[in-house]
N, C-alpha and C positions, 0 to 999 in steps of 0.2 A: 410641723410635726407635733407641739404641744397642742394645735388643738383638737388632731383627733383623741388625747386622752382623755380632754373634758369635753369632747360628745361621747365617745367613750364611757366615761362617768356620770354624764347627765343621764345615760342611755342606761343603766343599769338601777342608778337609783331608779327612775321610772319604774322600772320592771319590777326591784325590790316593793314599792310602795302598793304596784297594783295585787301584789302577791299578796301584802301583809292586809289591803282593802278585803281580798277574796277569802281568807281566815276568817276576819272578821265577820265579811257578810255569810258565812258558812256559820260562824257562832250564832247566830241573832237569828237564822231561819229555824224554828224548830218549833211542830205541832204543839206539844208539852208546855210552852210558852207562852203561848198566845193564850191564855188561859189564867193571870194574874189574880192572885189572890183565891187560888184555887186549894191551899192547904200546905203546897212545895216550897223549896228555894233550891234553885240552883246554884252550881261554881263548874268553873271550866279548871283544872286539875292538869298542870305544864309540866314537860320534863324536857327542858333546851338539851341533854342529850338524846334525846331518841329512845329513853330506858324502854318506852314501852312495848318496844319489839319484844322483847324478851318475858314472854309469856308468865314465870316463874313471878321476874319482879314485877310486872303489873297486878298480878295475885296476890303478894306484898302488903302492895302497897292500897289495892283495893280492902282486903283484909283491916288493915289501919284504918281506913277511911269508914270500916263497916262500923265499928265501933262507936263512933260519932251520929252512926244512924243513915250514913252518907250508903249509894248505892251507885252502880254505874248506870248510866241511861243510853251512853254511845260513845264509841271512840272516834277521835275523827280520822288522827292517824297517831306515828309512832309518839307524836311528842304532846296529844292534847288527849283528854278525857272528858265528857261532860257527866258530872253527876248530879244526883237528886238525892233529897230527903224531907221528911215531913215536919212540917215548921216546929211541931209540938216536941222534936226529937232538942231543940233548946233548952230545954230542961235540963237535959241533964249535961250541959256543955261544962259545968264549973266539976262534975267528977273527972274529968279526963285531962290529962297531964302531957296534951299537945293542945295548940291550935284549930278545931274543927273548921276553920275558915280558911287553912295555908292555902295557898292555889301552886306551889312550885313543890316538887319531891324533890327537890335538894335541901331545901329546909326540914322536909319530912324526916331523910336520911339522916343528918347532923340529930337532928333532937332523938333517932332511935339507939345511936353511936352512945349518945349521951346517958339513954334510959341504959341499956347493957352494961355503961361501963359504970353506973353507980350501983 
């Protein structure tokens, strides 16, 4: 009996890693890219909830991100974003009183918490 739970488990991590392989190679395919040192940089932009179903806060939070110079280039789904911005938008990274490089909106969330409540 214990060891169908570790085929089981063997049988799942599997599954988990080929999932998290196909994320990745979905990251890494992108026209936009293949094109280094072309003027951009990229960041892929996470919400381990799902926020980004929700139309409003992706507006948000894209809004935040505009600031920095950052733009949306694709969603992939509810929980990843890939954005762009033009490398010369560095400049001005030391006026802005976030991180232009977060890659998670939960840290985004906490430092707006932060900015409101001072």
């Amino acid at each position: 009996m214990e060891f169908y739970w570790i085929v089981i488990f063997v049988v799942l991590l599997t599954m988990w890693s080929a999932v998290q392989q196909a994320q990745a190679d979905e990251e890494e395919r992108n026209p936009d890219l293949d094109s280094p040192g072309d003027g951009w940089e990229y960041k892929i932009l996470r919400s381990p909830k799902k926020r980004f179903k929700d139309l409003d806060f992706q507006r948000r939070v894209l809004a935040e991100d505009a600031a920095a110079g950052w733009s949306l280039l694709e969603k992939f789904d509810n929980t990843r974003l890939r954005l762009k911005r033009p490398v010369a938008a560095r400049e001005h990274d030391e006026l802005l009183d976030f991180d232009p490089y977060r890659i998670s909106v939960t840290s985004m969330l906490e430092a707006i918490k932060q900015r409101t409540q001072a």
